[in-house]
C-alpha positions as CSV (number, residue, x, y, z in Angstrom):
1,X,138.9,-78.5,69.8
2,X,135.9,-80.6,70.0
3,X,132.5,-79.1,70.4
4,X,130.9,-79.5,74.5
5,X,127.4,-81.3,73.6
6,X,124.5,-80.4,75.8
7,X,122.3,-82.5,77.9
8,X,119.7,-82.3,75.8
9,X,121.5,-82.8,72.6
10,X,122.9,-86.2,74.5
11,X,119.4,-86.9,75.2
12,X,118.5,-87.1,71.4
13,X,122.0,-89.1,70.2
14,X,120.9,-91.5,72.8
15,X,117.0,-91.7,71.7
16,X,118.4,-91.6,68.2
17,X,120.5,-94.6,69.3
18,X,117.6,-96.8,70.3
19,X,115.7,-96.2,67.5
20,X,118.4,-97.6,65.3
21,X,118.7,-100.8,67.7
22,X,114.9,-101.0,67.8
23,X,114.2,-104.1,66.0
24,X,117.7,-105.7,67.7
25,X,116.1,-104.8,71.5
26,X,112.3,-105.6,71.0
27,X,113.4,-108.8,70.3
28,X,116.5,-109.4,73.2
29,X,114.9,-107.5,75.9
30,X,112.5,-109.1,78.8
31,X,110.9,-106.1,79.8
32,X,109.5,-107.6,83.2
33,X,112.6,-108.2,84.2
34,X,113.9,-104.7,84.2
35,X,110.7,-103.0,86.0
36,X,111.7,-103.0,89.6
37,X,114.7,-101.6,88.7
38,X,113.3,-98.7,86.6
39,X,110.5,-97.6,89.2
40,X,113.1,-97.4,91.7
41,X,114.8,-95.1,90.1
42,X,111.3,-93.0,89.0
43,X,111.7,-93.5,85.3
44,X,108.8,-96.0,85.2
45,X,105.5,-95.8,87.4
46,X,102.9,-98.7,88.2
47,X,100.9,-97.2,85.6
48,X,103.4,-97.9,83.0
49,X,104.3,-101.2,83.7
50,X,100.3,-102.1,83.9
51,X,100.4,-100.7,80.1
52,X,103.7,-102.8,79.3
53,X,102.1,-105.7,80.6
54,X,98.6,-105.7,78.5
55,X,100.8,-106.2,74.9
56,X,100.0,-109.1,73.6
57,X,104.2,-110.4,72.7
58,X,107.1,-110.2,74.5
59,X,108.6,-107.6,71.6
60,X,105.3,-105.3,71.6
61,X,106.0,-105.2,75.8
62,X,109.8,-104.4,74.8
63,X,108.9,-101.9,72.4
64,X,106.3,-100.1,74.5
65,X,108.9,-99.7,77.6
66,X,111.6,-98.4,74.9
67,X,108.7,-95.7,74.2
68,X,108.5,-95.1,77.5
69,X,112.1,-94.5,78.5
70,X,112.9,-92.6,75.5
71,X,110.5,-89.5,77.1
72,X,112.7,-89.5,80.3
73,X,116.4,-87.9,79.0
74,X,117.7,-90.7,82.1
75,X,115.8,-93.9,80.6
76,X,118.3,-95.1,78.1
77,X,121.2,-95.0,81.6
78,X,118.8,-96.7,83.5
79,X,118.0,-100.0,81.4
80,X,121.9,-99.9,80.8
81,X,122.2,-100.3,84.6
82,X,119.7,-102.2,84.9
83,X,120.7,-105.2,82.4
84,X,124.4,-104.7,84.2
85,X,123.1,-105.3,87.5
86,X,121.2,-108.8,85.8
87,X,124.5,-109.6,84.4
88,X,122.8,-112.0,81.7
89,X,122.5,-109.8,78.8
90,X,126.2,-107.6,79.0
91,X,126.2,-107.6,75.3
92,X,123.0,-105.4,75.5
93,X,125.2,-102.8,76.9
94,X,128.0,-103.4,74.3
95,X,125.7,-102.9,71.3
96,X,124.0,-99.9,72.8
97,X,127.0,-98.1,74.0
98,X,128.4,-98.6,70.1
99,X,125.8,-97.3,68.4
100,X,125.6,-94.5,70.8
101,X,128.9,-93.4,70.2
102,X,128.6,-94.2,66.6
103,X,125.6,-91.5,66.4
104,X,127.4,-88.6,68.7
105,X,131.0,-88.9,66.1
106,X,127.9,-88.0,63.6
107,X,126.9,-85.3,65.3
108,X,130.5,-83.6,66.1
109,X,131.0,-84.1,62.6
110,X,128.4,-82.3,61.4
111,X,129.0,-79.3,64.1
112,X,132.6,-79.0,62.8
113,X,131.1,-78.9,58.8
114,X,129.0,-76.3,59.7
115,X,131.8,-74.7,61.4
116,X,133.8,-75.0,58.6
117,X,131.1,-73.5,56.5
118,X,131.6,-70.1,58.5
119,X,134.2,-68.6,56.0
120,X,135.9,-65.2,56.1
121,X,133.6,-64.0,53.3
122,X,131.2,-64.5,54.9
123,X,132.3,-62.6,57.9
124,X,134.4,-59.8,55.5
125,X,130.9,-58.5,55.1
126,X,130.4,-57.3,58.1
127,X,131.3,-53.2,58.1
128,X,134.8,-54.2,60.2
129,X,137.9,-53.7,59.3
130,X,141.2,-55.0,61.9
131,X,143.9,-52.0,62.3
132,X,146.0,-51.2,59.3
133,X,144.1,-52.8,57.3
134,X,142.1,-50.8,54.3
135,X,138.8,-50.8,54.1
136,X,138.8,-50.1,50.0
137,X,138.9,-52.4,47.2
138,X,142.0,-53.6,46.1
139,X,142.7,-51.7,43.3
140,X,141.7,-48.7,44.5
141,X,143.9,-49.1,47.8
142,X,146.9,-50.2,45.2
143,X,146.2,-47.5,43.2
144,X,146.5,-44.8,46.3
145,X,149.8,-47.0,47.5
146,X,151.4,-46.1,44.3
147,X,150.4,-42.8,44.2
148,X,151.4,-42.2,47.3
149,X,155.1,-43.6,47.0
150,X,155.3,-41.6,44.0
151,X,154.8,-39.0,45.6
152,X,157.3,-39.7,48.5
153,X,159.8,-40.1,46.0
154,X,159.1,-37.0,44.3
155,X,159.7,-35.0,47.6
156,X,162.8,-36.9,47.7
157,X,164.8,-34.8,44.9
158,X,166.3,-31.1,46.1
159,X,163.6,-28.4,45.1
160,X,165.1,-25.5,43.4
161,X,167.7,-23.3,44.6
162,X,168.7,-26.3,47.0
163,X,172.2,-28.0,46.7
164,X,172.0,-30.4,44.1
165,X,168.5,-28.5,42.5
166,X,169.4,-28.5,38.5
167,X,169.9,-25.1,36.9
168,X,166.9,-23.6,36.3
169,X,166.5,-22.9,31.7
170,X,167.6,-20.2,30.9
171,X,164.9,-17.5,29.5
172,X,165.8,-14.8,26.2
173,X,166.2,-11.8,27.0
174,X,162.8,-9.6,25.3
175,X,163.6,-6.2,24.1
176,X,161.3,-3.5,25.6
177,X,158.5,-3.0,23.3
178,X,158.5,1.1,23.4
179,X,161.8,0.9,22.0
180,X,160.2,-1.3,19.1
181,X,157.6,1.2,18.6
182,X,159.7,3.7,18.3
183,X,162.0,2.2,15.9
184,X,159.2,1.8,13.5
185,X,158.5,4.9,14.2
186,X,161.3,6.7,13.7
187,X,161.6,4.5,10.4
188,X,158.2,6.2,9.2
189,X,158.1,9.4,10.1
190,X,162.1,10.4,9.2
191,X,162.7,14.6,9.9
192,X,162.7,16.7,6.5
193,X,165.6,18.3,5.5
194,X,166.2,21.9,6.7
195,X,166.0,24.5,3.4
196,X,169.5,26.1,3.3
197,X,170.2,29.6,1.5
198,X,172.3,27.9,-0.6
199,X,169.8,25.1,-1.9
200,X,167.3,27.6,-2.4
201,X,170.1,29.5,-5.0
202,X,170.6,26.1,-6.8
203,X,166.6,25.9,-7.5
């Protein structure tokens, strides 16, 4: 889409125009010729064509009514009409009209390089973040993905006791450990022998 220029940006692409033709119109332009025209239309006053009038050459006159026009943002569009309506010099308008148009393409070209120069980094820095979309780094936010399927997948398998669950290991069997003690015990401490009547006579 191409960029709407202003009125006042026009104004300069068409000052900036007639500077650039400034040698080319100082010397093809009659600057009496053009005056009736101009203070008609209030871009020029009596005053300003008494100053045109006191330079010495016919360029210096030219020059000092291109300085002239260039203050009003109309000027340039009134000499155009104004050589039109002579209908002598049409090749005035040609040139000017080119070099006008030459100088605005510059301008919308620079407008869209500085558009251009607008990049999504530069804009990523700005604390916003679109729906769904992370506002972490990336590995960080990769990391968390994976962890997160992982764990998803983890809940997939049956928990224990559920169909499918495997067996749970089995665990050996401990024996109590009071009937340990007591074995050892037992093993220590054995019961003496009762004295009979009859081991007593062998003695």
């Amino acid at each position: 889409m191409t960029p709407q220029l202003s009125e006042d940006v026009m104004a300069d692409i068409k000052k900036e125009a007639v500077e650039r033709l400034r040698p080319y119109l100082c010397e093809k332009l009659i600057a009496g010729r053009h005056f009736d025209y101009l203070r008609s239309k209030m871009i020029l006053n009596i005053d300003d064509t008494e100053e045109i009038m006191c330079q010495t050459t016919s360029k210096k006159k030219a020059g000092e009514m291109l300085d002239r026009l260039a203050k009003n943002p109309k000027g340039l569009d009134a000499l155009i009409e104004s050589i039109r309506q002579q209908r002598t010099q049409d090749f005035l308008i040609d040139k000017i009209l080119d070099e006008v148009l030459r100088v605005k393409n510059s301008r919308l070209e620079s407008l869209k390089s500085e558009e251009k120069l607008v990049s999504p980094q530069t804009e990523s820095t700005v604390l916003y973040h679109p729906a769904e979309e992370s506002s972490l780094p990336n590995y960080l936010s990769n990391s968390l993905t994976l962890r997160s399927s992982s764990t998803q997948d983890n809940d997939k398998f049956p928990k224990p006791g559920e169909l499918g669950a495997p067996p749970l290991p089995s665990i050996p069997s401990k024996e109590p450990e009071e009937s340990c003690v007591c074995s050892t015990m037992d093993n220590q401490f054995l019961p003496l022998r009762s004295s009979s009547p009859s081991d007593q006579y062998h003695k």
